[in-house]
N, C-alpha and C positions, 0 to 999 in steps of 0.2 A: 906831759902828764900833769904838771903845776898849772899847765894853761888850764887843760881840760875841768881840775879840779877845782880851780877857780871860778868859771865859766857855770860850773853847777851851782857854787853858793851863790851867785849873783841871780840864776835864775829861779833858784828856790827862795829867792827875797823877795825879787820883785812878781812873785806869782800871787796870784791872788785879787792882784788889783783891778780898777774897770779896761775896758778895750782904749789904749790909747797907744800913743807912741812912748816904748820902751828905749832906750840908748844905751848902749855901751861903748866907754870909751878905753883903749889899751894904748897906754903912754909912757913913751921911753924916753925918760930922762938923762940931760949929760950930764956929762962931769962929775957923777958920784959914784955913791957905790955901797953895796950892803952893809955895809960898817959905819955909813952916816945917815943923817936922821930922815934927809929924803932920799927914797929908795931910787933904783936904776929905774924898776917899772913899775908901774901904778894902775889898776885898774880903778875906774870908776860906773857905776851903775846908776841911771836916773829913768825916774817913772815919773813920768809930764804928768800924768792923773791923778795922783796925788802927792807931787812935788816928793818922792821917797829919793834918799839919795843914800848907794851903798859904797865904799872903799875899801879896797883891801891890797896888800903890798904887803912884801916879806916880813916885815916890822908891827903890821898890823899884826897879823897870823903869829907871830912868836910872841907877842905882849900879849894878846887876846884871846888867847886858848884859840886858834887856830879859826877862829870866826873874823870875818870882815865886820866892819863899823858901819853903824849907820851917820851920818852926816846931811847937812842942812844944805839946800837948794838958796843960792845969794841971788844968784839971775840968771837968769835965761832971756834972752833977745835973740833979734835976728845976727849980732855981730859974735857974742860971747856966751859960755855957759862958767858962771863963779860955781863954786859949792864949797863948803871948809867942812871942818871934822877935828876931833880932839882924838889923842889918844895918850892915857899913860902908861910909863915906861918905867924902870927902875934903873939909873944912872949909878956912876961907881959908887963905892958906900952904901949900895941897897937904898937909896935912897929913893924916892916915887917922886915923878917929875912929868908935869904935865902939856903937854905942847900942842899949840891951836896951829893946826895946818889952813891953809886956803889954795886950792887948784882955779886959775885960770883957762879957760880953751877959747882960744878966736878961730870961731868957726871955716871964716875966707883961707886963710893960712894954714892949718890944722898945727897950729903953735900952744903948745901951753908953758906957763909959768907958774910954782910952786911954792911957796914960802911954808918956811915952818918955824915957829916961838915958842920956848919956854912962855907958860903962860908967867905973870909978874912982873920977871923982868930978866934981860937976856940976852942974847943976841939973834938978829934974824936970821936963817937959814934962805936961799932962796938957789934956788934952781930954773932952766928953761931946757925944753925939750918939745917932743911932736908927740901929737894923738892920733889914731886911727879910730874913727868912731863908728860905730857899727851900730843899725838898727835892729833890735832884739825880737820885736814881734809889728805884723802890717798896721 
């Protein structure tokens, strides 16, 4: 049901735009886990047409009234697809803390790698896992 629910805000994003290739990527992350800053799974949505790039993961949806992010397209090649995204969050002491993510995917391997920063200063979070990337419309 989370997939399915998911799968519509992505599609209700990137609707609209000209006839090009649409992507979705659905990527499970190791070694973490809901309680740290990069989530188990990650969805990412990219429209080639006009570089739209959307994110959403349990952490989004609970800090962002249940809406996915939009996020910035780094590259696109024939090896990799970058894109980063910010989101804030409120840390113990209610306090608001802002962390600049950045997603990796190398296309040959279907590998991605994750980093995520306090933005200022902090330490780096970083994770590796697999994508399964799916094209969204012909």
């Amino acid at each position: 049901m989370r997939r399915l629910i998911l799968s519509a805000f992505f599609l209700a994003a990137l609707s609209g735009g000209a006839a090009a290739e649409k992507m979705a990527y659905h990527c499970r992350i190791d070694g973490t886990s809901e309680r740290q800053w990069i989530q188990p799974m990650i969805f990412i949505a990219l429209d080639r047409a006009i570089d739209r790039v959307v994110v959403s993961d349990a952490s989004i949806l609970v800090f962002n009234d249940g809406v996915p992010v939009e996020g910035q397209l780094i590259r696109d090649n024939r090896s990799r697809v970058t894109v980063s995204w910010e989101l804030e969050v409120r840390a113990s002491g209610n306090r608001r803390l802002l962390l600049d993510y950045r997603a990796t995917f190398l296309k040959a391997s279907g590998k991605v790698n994750v980093t995520a920063q306090p933005r200022g200063k902090g330490p780096l979070f970083n994770r590796a896992g697999n994508c399964l990337p799916t094209k969204l419309s012909p």
